[in-house]
KOLVEXKE-89347 format. One line per 3 residues: number of its first residue (from 1); for each residue x, y, z of N, C-alpha, C, CB. Coordinates in nm, 4 decimals, decimal comma. Atoms other than C-alpha are relative to their C-alpha. Glycine has a CB too. Layout:
# KOLVEXKE-89347
NUM	X:Y:Z:X:Y:Z:X:Y:Z:X:Y:Z ~ ... $
//
This chain:
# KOLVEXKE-89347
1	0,0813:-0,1188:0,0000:0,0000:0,0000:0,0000:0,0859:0,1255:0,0000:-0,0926:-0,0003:0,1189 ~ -0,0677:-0,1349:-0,0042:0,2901:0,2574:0,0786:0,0436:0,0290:-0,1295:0,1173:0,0087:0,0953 ~ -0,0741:-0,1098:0,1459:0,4435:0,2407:-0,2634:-0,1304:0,0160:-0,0745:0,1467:-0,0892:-0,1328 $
4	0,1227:-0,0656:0,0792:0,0807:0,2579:-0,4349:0,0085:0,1576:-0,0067:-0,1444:-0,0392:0,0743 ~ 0,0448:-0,1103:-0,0321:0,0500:0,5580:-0,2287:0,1247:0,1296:-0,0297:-0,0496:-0,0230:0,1485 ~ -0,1372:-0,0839:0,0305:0,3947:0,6919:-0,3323:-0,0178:-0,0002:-0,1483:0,1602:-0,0739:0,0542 $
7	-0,0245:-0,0143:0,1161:0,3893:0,6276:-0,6978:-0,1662:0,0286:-0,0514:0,0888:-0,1270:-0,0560 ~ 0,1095:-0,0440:0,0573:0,0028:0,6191:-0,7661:-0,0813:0,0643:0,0894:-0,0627:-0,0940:-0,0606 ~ 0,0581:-0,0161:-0,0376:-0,1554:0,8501:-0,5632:-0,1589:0,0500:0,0185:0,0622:0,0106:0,0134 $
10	0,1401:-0,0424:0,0665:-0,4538:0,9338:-0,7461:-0,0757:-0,1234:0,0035:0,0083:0,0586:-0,1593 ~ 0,0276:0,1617:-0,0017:-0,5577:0,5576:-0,7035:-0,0717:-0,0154:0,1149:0,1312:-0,1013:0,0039 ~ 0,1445:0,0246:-0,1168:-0,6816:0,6006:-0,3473:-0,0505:0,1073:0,0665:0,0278:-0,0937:0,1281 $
13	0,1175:-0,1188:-0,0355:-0,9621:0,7976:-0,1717:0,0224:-0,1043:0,1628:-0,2132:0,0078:-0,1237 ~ 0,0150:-0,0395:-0,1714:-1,0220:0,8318:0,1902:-0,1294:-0,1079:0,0349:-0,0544:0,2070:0,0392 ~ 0,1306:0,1127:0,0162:-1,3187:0,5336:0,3067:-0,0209:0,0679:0,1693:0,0419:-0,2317:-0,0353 $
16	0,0750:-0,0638:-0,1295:-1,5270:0,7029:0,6110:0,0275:-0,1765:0,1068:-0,2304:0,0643:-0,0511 ~ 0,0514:0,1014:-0,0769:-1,5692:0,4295:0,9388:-0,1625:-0,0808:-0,0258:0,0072:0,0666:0,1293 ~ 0,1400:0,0282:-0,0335:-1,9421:0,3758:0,8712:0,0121:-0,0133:-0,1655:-0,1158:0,1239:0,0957 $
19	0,0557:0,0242:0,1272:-1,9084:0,3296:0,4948:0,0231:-0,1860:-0,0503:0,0865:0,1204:-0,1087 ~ 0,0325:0,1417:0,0588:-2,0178:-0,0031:0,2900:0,1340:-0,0271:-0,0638:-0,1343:-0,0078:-0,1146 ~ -0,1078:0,0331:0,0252:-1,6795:-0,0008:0,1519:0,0600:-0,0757:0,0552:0,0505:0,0656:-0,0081 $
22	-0,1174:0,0782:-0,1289:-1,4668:-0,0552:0,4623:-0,0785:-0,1394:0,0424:0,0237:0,1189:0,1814 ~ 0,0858:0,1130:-0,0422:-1,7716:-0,3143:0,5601:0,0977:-0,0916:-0,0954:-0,1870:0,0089:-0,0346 ~ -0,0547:0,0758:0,0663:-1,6692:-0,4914:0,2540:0,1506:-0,0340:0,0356:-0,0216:0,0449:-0,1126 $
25	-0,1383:0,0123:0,0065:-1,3335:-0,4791:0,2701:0,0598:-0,1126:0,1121:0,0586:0,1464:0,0222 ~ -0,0010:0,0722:-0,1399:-1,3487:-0,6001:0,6686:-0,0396:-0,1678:-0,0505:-0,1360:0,0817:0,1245 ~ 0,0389:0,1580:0,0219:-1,5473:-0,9424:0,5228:0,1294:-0,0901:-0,0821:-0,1561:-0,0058:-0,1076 $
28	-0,1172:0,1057:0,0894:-1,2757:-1,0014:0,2014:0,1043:-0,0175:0,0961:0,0785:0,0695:-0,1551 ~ -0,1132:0,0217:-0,0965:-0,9906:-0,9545:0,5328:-0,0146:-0,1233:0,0794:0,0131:0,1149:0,0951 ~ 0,0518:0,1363:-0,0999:-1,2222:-1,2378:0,7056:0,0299:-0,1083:-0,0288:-0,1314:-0,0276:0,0160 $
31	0,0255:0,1132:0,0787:-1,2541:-1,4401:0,3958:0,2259:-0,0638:-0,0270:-0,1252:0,0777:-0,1885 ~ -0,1340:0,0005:-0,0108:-0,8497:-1,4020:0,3704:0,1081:-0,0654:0,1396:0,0140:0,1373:-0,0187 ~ -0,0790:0,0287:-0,1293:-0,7479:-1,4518:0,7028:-0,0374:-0,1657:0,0182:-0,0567:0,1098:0,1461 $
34	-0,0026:0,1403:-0,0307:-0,9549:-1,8143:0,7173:0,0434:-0,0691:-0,1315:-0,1418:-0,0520:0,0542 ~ -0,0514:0,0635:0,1009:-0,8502:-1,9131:0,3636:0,1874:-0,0387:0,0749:-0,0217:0,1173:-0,1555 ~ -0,1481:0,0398:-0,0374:-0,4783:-1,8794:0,5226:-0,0057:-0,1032:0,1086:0,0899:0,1282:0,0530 $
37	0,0040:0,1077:-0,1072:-0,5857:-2,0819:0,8578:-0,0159:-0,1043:-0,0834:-0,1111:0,0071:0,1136 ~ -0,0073:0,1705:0,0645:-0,7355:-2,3907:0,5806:0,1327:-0,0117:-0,0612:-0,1240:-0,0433:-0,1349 ~ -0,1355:0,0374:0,0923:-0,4134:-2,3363:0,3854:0,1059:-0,0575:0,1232:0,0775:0,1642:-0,0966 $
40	-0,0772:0,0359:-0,0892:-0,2058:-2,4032:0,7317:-0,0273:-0,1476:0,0520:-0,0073:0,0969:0,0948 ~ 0,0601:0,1043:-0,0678:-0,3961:-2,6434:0,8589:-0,0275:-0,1407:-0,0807:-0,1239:0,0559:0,0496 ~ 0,0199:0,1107:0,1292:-0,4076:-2,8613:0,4930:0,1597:-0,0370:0,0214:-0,0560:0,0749:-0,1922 $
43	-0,1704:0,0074:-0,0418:-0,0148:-2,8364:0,5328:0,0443:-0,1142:0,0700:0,0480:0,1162:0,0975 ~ -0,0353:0,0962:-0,1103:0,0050:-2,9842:0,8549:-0,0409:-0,1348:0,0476:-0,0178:0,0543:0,0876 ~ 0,0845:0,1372:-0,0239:-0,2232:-3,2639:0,8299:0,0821:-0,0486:-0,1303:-0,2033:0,0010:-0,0055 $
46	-0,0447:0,0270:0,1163:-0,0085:-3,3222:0,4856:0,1617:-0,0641:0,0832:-0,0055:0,1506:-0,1197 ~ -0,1227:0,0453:-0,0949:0,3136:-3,3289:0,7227:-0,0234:-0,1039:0,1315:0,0596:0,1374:0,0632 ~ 0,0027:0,0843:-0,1059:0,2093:-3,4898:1,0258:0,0425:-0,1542:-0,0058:-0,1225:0,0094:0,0399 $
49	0,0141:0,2180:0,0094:0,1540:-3,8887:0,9090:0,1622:0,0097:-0,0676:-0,1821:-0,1146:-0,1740 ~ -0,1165:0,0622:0,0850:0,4966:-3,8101:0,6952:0,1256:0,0018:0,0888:0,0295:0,0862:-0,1430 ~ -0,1303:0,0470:-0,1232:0,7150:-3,7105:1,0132:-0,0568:-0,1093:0,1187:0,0589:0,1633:0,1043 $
52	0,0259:0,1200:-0,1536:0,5273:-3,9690:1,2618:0,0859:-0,1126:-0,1024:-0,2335:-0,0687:0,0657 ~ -0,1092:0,0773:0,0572:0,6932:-4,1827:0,9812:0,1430:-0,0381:-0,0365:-0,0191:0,0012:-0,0531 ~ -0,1258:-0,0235:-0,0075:0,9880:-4,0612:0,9374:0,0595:0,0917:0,0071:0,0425:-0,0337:-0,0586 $
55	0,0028:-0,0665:-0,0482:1,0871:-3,8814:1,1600:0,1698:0,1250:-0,0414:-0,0422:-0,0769:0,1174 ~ -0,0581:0,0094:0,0156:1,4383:-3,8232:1,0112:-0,0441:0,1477:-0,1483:0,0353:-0,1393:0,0238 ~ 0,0856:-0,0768:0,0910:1,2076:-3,5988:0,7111:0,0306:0,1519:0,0314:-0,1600:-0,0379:0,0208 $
58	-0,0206:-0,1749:-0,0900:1,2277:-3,2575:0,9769:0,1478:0,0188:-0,0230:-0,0349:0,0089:0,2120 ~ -0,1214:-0,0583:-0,0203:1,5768:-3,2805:0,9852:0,0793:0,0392:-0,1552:0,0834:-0,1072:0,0946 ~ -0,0359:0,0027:0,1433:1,6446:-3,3436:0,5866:-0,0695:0,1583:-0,0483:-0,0750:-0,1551:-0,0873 $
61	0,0916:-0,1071:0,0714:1,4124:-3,0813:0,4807:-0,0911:0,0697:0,1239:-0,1091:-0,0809:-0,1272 ~ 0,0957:-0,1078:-0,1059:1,3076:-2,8209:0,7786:-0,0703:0,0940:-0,0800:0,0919:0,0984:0,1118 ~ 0,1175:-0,0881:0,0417:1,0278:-2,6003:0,7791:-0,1069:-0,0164:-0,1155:0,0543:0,1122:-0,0273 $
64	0,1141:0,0292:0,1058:0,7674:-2,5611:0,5153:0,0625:-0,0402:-0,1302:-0,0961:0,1302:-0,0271 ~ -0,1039:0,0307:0,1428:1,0880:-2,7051:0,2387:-0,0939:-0,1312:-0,0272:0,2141:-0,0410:0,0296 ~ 0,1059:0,1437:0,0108:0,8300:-3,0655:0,3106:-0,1035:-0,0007:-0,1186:-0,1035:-0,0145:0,1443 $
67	0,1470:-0,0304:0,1164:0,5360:-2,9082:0,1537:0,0360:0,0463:-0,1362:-0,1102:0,1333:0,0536 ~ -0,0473:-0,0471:0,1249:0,7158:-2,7881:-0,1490:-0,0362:-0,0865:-0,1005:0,1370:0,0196:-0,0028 ~ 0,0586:0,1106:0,0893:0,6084:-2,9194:-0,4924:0,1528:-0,0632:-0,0517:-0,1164:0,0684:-0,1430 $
70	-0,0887:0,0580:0,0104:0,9755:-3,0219:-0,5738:0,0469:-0,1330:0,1066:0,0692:0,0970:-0,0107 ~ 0,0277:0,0448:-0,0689:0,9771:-3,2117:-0,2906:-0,1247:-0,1111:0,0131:0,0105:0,0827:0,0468 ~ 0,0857:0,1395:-0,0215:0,6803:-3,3898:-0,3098:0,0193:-0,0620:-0,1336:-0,1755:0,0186:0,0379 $
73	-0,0062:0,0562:0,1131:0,7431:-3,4928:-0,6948:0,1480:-0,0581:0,0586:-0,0190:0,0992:-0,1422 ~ -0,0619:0,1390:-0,0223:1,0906:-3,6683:-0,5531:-0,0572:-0,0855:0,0552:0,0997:-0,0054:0,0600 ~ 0,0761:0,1155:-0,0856:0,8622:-3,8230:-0,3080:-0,0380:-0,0954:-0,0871:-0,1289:0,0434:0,0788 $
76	0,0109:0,0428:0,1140:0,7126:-3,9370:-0,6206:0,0847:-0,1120:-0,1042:-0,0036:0,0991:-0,0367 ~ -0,0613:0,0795:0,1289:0,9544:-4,0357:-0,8359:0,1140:-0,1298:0,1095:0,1214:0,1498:-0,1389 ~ -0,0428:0,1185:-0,0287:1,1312:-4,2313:-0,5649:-0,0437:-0,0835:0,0742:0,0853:0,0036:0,0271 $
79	0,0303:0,1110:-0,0719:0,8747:-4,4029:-0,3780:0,0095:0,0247:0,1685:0,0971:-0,1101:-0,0521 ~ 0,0123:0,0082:-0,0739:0,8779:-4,2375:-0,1060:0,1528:0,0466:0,1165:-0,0638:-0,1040:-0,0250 ~ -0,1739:-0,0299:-0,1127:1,2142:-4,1536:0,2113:0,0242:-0,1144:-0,0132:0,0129:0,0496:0,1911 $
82	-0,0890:0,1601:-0,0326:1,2872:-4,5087:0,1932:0,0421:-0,0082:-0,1601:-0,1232:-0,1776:0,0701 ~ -0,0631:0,0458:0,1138:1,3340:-4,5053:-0,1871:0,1185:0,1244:-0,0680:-0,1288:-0,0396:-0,1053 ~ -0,1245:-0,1095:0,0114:1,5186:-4,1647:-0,1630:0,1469:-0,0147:0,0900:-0,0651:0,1452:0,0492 $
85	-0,1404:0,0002:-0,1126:1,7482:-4,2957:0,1098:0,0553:-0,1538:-0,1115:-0,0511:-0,0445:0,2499 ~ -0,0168:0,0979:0,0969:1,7773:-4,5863:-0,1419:0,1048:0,0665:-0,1140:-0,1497:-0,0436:-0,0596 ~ -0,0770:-0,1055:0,1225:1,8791:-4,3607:-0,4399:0,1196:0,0410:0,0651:-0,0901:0,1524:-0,0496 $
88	-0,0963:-0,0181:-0,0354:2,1106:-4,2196:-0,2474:0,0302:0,1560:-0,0621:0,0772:-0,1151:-0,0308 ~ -0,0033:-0,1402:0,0465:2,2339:-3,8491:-0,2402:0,0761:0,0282:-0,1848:0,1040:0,0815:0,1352 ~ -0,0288:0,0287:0,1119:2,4149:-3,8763:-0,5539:-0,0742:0,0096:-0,1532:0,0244:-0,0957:0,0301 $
91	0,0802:0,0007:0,1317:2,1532:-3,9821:-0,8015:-0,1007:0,1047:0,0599:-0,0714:-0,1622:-0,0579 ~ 0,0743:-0,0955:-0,0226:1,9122:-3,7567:-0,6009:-0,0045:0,1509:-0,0470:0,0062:-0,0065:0,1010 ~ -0,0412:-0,1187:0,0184:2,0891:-3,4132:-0,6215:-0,0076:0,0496:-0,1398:0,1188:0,0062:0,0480 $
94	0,0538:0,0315:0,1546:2,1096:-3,4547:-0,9874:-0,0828:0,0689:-0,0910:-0,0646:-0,1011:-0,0019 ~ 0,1694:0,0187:0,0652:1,7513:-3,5048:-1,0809:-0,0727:0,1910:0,1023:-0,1183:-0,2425:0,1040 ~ 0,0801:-0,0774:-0,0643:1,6467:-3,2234:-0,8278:0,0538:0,1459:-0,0533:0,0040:-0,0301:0,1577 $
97	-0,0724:-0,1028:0,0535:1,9020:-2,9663:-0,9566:-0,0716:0,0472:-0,1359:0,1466:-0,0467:-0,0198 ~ 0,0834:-0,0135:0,0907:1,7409:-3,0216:-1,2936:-0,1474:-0,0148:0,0166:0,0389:-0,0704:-0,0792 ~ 0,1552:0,0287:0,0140:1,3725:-3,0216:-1,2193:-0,0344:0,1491:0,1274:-0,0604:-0,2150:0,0637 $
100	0,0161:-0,1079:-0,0649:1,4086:-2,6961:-0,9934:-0,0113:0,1270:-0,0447:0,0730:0,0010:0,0659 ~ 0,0418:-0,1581:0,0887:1,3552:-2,3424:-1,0761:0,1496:0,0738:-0,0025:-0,1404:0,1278:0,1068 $
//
């Protein structure tokens, strides 16, 4: 919003407390704020069953690197942490180097 208000300032107007605007605006912030709680909460139920499995997963790939779509397409292509600990870093690094952005 600051650089809008720096480079386009003819773009915004002033919205009273009591106007249907800000109303609106307040609901799309509602509709935003719980779209991000299902997006967290799809995540973690996506991670959970894969570190009660292997638990070894958190330490390879911390933080949200799990949920990544590179990441889940090795999952993919090797079957899984047991067929990536299989592969071995070697042929892994590789394939991931090329299939990354």
């Amino acid at each position: 919003m600051a650089e809008t208000a720096r480079a386009m300032p003819h773009t915004l107007r002033a919205v009273d407390r009591d106007s249907e605007v800000l109303a609106a605006l307040t609901v799309l912030s509602g509709f935003n704020a719980d779209l991000t709680h299902e997006c967290t909460r799809a995540i973690n139920r996506l991670r959970s069953p894969q570190l009660q499995i292997f638990p070894a997963l958190e330490r390879g790939f911390p933080g949200t690197v799990l949920t990544r779509s590179l990441v889940l397409e090795l999952f993919i292509k090797y079957s899984g942490p047991t067929g990536l600990r299989t592969a071995g870093r070697s042929n892994v690094l590789p394939w991931a180097r090329n299939h990354s952005r």
